[in-house]
Each structure stands twice: as structure tokens, then as C-alpha cells.
N, C-alpha and C positions, 0 to 999 in steps of 0.2 A: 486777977491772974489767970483764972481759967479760962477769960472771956480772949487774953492774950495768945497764951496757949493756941487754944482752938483759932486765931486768927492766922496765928503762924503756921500751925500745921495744914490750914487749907491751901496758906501761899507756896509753899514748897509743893502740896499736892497739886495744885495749879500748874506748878514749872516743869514736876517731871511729867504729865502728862502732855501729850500731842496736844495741839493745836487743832479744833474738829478739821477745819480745809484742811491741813496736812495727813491726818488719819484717813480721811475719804482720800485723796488723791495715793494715798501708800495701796489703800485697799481698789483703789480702781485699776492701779500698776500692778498688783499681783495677779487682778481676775482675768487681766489679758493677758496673763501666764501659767502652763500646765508645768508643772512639775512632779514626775509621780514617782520616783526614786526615793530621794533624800531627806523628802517632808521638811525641806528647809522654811517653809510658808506656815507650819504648823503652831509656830511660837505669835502670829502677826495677827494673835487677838488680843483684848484690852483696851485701854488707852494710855498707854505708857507705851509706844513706840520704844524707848528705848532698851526694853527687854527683846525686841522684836530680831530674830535673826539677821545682822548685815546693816543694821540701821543705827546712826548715832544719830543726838540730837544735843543739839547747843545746850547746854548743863545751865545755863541763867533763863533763855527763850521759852526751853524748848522745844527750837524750831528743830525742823530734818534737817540735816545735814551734810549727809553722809548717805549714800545707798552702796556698800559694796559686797556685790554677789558673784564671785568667782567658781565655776564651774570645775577648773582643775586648781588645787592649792595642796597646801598638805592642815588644812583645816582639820581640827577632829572631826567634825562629821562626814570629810569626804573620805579620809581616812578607815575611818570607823566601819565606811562602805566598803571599800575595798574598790570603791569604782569613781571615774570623772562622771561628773556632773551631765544632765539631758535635763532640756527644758525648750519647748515650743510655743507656742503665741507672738504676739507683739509686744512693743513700747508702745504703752497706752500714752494719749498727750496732755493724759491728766496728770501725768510726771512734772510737768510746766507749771502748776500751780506749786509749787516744791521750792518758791523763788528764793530762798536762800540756801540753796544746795550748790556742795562747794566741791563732793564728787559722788558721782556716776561712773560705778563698775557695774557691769552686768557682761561678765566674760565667759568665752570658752563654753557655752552651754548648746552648742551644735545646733539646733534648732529655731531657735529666735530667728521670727522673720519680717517682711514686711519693711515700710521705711524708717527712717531717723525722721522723728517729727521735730519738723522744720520749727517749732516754739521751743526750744532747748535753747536756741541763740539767743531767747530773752533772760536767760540765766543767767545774770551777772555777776554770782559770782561764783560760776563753775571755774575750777581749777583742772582737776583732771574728766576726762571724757574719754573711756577704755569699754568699748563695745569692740573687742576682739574675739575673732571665732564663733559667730555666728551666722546666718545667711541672709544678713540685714541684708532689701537691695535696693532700688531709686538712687536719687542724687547725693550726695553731699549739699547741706543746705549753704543755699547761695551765700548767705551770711552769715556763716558762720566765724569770719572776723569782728563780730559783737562780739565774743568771749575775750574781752582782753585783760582778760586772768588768769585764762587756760597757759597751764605748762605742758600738760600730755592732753595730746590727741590722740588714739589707737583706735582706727574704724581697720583692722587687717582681718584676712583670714576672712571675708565676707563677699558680696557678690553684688555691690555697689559700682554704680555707672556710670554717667556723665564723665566731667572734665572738674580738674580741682580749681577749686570756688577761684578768682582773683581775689575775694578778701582775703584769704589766707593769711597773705604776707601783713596783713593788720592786727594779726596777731604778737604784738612784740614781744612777750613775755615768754613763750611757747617755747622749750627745751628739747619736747620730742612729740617726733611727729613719724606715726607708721600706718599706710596704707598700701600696703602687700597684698597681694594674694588678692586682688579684688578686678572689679574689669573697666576700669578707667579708661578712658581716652584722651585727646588733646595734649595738649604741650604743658610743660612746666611750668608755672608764671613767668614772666620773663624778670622779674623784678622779686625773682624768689629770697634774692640777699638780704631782702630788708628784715629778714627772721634772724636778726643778730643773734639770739641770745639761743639758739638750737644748736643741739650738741649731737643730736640722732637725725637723720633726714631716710626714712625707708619707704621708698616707693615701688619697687620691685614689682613682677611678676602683674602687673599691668598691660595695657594697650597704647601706654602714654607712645606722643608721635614729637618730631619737631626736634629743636637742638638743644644740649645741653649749654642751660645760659650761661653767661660770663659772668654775672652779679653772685653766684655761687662762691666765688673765689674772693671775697669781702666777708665771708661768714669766719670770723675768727674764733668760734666755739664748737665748730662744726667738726666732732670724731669720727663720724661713722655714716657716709654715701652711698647708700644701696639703688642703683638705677637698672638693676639688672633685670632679664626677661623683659623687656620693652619693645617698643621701634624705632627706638632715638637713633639720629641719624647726625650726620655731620663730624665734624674734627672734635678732637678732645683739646676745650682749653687749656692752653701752654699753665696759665696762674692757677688752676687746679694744684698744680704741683708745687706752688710756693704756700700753698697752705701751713700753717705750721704746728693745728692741732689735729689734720686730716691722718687718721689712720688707717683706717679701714675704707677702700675703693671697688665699690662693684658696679662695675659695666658689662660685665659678660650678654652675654646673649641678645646683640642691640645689630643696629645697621652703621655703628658707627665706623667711618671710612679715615683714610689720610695720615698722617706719621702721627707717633708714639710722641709725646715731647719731652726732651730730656729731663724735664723739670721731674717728671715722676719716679725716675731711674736713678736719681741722682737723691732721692730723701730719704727719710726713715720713714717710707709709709706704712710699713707694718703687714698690712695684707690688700694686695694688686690684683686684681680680675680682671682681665682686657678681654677676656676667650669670646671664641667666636662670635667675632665681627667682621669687618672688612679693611683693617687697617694695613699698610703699605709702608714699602720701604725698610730699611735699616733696623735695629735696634740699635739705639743710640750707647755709643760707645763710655759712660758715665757713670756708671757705679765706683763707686771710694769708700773711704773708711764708714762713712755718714748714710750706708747704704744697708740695712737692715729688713727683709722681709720672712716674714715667718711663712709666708706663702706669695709666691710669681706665678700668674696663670696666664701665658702669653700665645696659647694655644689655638689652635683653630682660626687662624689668620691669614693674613699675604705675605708675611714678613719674610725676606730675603737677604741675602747677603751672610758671612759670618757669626757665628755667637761671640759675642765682645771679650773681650783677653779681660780686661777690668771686671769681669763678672766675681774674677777670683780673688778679688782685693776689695770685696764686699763684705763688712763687718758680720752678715749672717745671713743667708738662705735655707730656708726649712724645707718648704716645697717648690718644687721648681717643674714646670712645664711647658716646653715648647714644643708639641707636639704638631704635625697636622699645620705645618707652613711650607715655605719653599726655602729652609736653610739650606747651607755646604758650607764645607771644609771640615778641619779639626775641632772636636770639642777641647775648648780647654784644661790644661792639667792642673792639678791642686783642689783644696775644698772652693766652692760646695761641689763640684762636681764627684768627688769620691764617694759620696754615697746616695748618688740619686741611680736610679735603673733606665733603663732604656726607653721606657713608656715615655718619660720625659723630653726623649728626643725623636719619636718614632716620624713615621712618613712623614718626613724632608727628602729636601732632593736629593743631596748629597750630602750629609753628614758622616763623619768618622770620630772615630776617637774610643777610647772607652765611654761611657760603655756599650758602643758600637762595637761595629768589627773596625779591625785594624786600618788606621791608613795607608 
């Protein structure tokens, strides 16, 4: 019985401890990390990983599993600080011997620099990949559609370059995808629709160039389109606007040219950014009951002619701005116009109405 005993209690001892390759690649990913704040590295001695700050490990294995290190949360120890999270070094690419790791957080820590080592993509079975808010820079790895397990991708808030990978769209599984704030270039896949199952797409605040594709308007889980602060150029696809889960549209700040398409004016898309680009002609005469935005930002354009009498048979407008085009005539009377101020209508050519001066 005691010889039992003692065999059982080695195998459990066995389980919860690391795996040595795993201990050594945790301890080679921390040494290319300063952290002198939080001492969140302080607990990442032993061999029991899983006492180890931020780190799970498979409970039958195990193995790692799990790295997640958030800079800003409301964690008790960041709390306890009183302050976000500082940490400098790199991703060491001893992280890649970690092969059954399922997520990789190491967020918001301002300082992390250096590249995305390009041996992550043998990760099979990384799920999420959130290295947000730091000043990771290089490419996005060419293949990084090997991860076809990944649901979040988050490289935002960084100072990465190149053009996004064409694997991309090999990602099938992939839910959310944010690369904001970073310095991109080239065009959008053109074949970016094949990310059925994406429900965030934030590419923002880039150098991206080229047209916004058509395969976009195929994505039927697709809520929330941030393309703003870009170069994109060209017309807004008409099928954008038959979307039927798109809520959230941001284009603002692009070279995008040519008319508005009803299709957009005409949905419940919830919140519209068009502003300053170069779009022409009409606002299409098309709001109805079916016509709900919690914010219209139509501002900063060429648009001309009338503000549409249907705008007032719009089931709801929150914020509304057409500032900074070449409208005229009457604004119309009824909500929403009763409570928007004048900024909304400022330098046009000829506008009147309330809350203008008089016509």
C-alpha cells in the first residue's frame, strides 16, 4: 500500500509540474522581458508553472497553455498598483517551443518591442494572438494563415509594416481581427470575404492603399468595419449596404470618391462615418422607417444639392453632421432636426432653416 501510495503521489507530482522544455522556454520568454513595476515575474520560480503568474497548464499534461499577461485590466495586482502595466524587451522565439499553447496575451505593456517571431505560425493550436499596445514592429508573418484555430488576432496600437499577409483569408475560423494604429501599407486582400466567420474587422489608422473589395459584402457576420484614417480610394460598394449584420461603418478619413449608395441610407446601420473624403453628388433621398443611426457623419465632403425631406421619417438619428459640403436650401422641419445645433450644418453654401438663420 505504501509502495502505491508513493507511486501515486509521484504521478500527480509529475502532472502538476512543467514539462523541463516548457519551464526553460517560459524562463527564456521572461529573460527577454524587463519588467520593474509590478514583479508580476516574481512568482515564475519552481517547477510547478502553474502557480506561476498569467500561466495555465493542461491539468492532465501539464503542458502550457495558456500565457496571459495584460498590462492594463483590473487585475488585483494592477489594481493594488495604482498604475498600468510597463514592460520592455522582446518575444523571445523560445515562445515556439510552447507547441501546445492555445493563448498568447502579452498586452498593453507600452514598451515590448522588436518583431513577431515568425515561428508562432507553427502554433497549431493558438486560438487567440493579442499582442496589443505595444511597439512590436517588422512584418506580420507571411503565414500567418497556419493558425487555423485562431479566432482573435489583435497586433493594434503597434508600429508594424509591411502589407497584410494574403494568407489571412485562410484563416477560417478567425472572429476578430484588429490591426489599428499600426503602419501598414498595400491594399486589402482582395478576397478578404473568405473570413466568413468574422464579426470585427479593424483596420484603421493605417497606410492601407487600393479599393475597398467587393468580396467584403459576402461576410454575413461581419458587425463592426473600421477602414478609417487610410488611403483607400475609389467608390463605396453599393452591397456594403445590403449587409444585414453590418452595424458599425467607418470610412472617415480615406480618398474615397463618387456617390453615396442608397443601400446605406436606406438600413439600420447604426453608426455611418463617410467624413472627409471626396464623395460627390446628392445624398440620396432614402431614409424610412427602417432607418436608424445612432450617429451620421456625412461631413467634410463634395456633397451637394438638398438635405432629403425623408431624413425626417427616419425611425432615429442621434448625431447628425453635414458640415463642410456644398449643401442649399431648407433644412428640414420635425425631429431629428430639432435638436441637433448648427455645427451640423455649418459651411454649406446655402443652407437655411433652423437652426440656421432664417430663410
Amino acid at each position: 500500500m505504501l509502495l502505491i501510495s508513493l507511486t501515486f503521489t509521484a504521478l500527480i507530482s509529475a502532472v502538476s509540474s512543467c514539462p523541463p522544455s516548457d519551464r526553460a522556454a517560459l524562463m527564456a520568454f521572461k529573460d527577454a522581458l524587463s519588467e520593474p513595476y509590478l514583479g508580476i515575474f516574481q512568482s515564475w520560480t519552481g517547477t510547478d508553472c502553474v502557480q506561476w503568474y498569467g500561466v495555465s497548464c493542461d491539468p492532465e499534461t501539464g503542458r502550457v497553455v495558456d500565457i496571459n499577461l495584460r498590462g492594463e485590466s483590473e487585475d488585483p495586482i494592477l489594481t493594488k498598483a495604482g498604475r498600468c502595466g510597463y514592460m520592455t524587451g522582446s518575444i523571445s522565439p523560445e515562445i515556439c517551443n510552447l507547441d501546445r499553447l492555445t493563448t498568447f496575451v502579452l498586452a498593453d505593456w507600452k514598451g515590448v518591442s522588436g518583431e513577431i517571431p515568425s515561428c508562432l505560425t507553427s502554433l497549431s493550436s493558438l486560438r487567440v494572438l493579442d499582442l496589443i499596445g505595444n511597439q512590436l514592429s517588422g512584418k506580420i508573418p507571411d503565414d500567418i494563415g497556419r493558425l487555423q484555430r485562431l479566432t482573435v488576432l489583435n497586433l493594434a496600437d503597434n508600429a508594424l509594416t509591411g502589407e497584410i499577409p494574403a494568407s489571412i483569408v485562410n484563416i477560417g475560423g478567425l472572429k476578430h481581427l484588429d490591426l489599428t494604429n499600426n503602419h501598414l501599407t498595400g491594399g486589402i486582400p482582395a478576397n478578404f470575404g473568405k473570413l466568413g466567420m468574422l464579426s470585427r474587422a479593424l483596420l484603421g489608422r493605417n497606410q492601407l492603399t487600393g479599393t475597398i473589395p467587393e468580396s467584403i459584402s459576402s461576410m454575413k457576420r461581419l458587425a463592426d468595419l473600421d477602414l478609417s484614417m487610410n488611403r483607400i480610394s475609389g467608390p463605396i460598394p453599393s452591397s456594403i449596404g445590403k449587409m444585414r449584420v453590418l452595424a458599425t461603418l467607418n470610412l472617415d478619413s480615406n480618398l474615397i470618391s463618387g456617390q453615396i449608395p442608397p443601400t446605406l441610407l436606406s438600413s439600420g446601420m447604426g453608426i455611418l462615418n463617410l467624413s472627409r473624403n471626396g464623395l460627390e453628388g446628392n445624398i440620396p433621398d432614402v431614409f424610412g422607417s427602417n432607418s436608424y443611426f445612432m450617429a451620421l457623419d456625412l461631413s467634410y465632403n463634395n456633397l451637394k444639392g438638398s438635405i432629403p425631406g425623408s431624413l425626417a421619417s427616419a425611425k432615429f438619428i442621434g448625431h447628425l453632421d453635414m458640415s463642410h459640403n456644398h449643401l442649399c436650401g431648407a433644412i428640414p422641419v420635425g425631429s431629428p432636426f430639432d435638436h441637433l445645433e448648427a455645427s451640423s450644418f455649418a459651411n454649406n453654401d446655402c443652407l437655411c432653416g433652423n437652426p440656421l438663420r432664417t430663410c
